[in-house]
C-alpha positions as CSV (number, residue, x, y, z in Angstrom):
1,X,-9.8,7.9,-1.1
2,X,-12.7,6.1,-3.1
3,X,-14.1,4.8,-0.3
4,X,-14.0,8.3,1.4
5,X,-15.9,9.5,-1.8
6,X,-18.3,6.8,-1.9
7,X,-19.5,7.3,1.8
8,X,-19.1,11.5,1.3
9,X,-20.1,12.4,-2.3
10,X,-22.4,9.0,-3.4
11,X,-26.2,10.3,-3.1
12,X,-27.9,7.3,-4.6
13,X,-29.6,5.8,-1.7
14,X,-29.1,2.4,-3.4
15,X,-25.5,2.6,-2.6
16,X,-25.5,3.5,1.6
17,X,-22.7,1.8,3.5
18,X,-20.0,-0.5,1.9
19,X,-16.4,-1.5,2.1
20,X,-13.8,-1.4,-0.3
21,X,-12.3,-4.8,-0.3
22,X,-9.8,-4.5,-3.0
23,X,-8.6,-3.1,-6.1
24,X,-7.0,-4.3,-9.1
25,X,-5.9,-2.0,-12.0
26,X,-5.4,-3.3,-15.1
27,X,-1.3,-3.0,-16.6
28,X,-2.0,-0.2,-19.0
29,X,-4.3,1.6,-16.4
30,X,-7.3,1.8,-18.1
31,X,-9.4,-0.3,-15.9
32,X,-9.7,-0.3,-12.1
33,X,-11.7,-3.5,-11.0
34,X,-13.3,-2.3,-7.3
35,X,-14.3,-5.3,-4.5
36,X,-16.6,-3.7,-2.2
37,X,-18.7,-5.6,0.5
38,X,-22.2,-3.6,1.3
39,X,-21.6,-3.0,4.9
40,X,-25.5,-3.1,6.7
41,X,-27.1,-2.0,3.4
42,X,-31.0,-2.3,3.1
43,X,-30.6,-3.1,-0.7
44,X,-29.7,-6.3,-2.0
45,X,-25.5,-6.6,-3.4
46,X,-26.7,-6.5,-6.9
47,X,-28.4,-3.1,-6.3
48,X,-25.7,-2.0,-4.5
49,X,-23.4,-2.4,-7.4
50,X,-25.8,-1.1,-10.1
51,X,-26.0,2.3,-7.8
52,X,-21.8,2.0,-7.9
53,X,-22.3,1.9,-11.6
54,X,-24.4,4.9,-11.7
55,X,-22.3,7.2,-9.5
56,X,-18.9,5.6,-11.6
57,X,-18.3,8.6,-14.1
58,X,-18.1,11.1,-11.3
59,X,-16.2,8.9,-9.2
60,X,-14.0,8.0,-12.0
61,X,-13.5,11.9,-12.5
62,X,-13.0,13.1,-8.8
63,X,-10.0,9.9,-8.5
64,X,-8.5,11.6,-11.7
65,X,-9.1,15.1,-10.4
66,X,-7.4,14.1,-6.8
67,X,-4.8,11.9,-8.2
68,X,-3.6,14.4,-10.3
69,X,-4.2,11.9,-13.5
70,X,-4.6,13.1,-17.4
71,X,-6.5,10.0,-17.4
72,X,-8.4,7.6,-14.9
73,X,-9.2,4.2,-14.9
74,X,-12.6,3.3,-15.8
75,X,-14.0,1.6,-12.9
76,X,-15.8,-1.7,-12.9
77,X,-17.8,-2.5,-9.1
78,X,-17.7,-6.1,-8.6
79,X,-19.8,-8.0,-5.5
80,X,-16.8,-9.3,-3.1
81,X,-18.4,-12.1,-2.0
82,X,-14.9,-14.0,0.0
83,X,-16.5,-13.4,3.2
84,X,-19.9,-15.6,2.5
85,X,-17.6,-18.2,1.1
86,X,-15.7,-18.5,3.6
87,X,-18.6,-18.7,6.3
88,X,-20.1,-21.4,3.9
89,X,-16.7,-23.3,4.0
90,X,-16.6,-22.9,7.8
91,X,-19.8,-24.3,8.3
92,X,-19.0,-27.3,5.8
93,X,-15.8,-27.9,7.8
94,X,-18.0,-27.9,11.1
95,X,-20.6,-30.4,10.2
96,X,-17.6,-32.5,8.6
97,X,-16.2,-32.6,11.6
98,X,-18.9,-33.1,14.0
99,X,-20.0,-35.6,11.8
100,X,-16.6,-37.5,12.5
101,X,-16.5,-36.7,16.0
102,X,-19.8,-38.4,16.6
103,X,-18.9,-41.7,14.1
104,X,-15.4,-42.0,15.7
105,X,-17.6,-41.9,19.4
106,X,-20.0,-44.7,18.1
107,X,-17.1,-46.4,16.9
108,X,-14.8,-46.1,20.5
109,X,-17.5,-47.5,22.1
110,X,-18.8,-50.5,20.1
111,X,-14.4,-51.1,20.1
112,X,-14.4,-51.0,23.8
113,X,-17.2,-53.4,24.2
114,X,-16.1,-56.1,21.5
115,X,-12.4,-55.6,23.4
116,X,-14.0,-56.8,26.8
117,X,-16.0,-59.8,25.4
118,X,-13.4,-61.0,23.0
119,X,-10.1,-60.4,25.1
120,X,-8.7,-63.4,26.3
121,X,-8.0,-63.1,30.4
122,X,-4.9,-61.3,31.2
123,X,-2.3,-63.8,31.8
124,X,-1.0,-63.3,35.8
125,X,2.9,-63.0,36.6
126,X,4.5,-63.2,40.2
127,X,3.0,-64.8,43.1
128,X,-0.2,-64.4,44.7
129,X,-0.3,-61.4,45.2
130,X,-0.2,-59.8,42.4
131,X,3.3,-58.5,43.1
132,X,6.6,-58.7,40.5
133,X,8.8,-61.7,40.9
């Protein structure tokens, strides 16, 4: 339903297109926490949010109003910012383990060439032939 408002009722241009990520509503109901992620916005998070602010009384009142609630939660916007850790992490993960990849390579190939010029001759069982006894 917020986000519903948000995208319907929400006139501040700073605001546009987002998506709430989460909620989290305090025990004695007084304060609503709201995750959103700015979905193709033009404006920068932080002016995102500060437009949320804005536009927060009237939302606050329309949740109450819908709900049915003597009294809603004030609600605090708050920059969700999971997905740009996580491609961070991802792309640490990646260069860890190209990085790995191409040491373990050098090192399977400086271990193959010491094996051949240190290895002593295979030892030769059977007859001439190379065949089993």
């Amino acid at each position: 339903m917020l986000s519903e408002l948000i995208a319907r009722e929400v006139k501040d241009p700073r605001v546009g297109n987002v998506t709430i990520t989460a909620v989290s509503l305090a025990a004695d109901m007084g304060v609503a926490r709201v995750f959103f992620t700015p979905f193709a916005s033009r404006n920068p998070a932080e002016e995102v949010r500060v437009g949320l602010t804005r536009a927060g009384g009237f939302l606050r009142g329309e949740v109450g109003r819908r709900l049915g609630l003597r009294h809603a939660p004030r609600l605090e916007f708050v920059i969700d910012d999971t997905a740009d850790k996580a491609a961070h992490l991802t792309g640490l993960i990646n260069r860890a383990v190209a990085s790995d990849r191409a040491s373990s390579a050098g090192n399977d190939a400086g271990d193959a060439h010491s094996r051949e010029s240190n290895d002593p001759p295979a030892e030769r069982h059977g007859d001439a032939d190379g065949d089993e006894p």
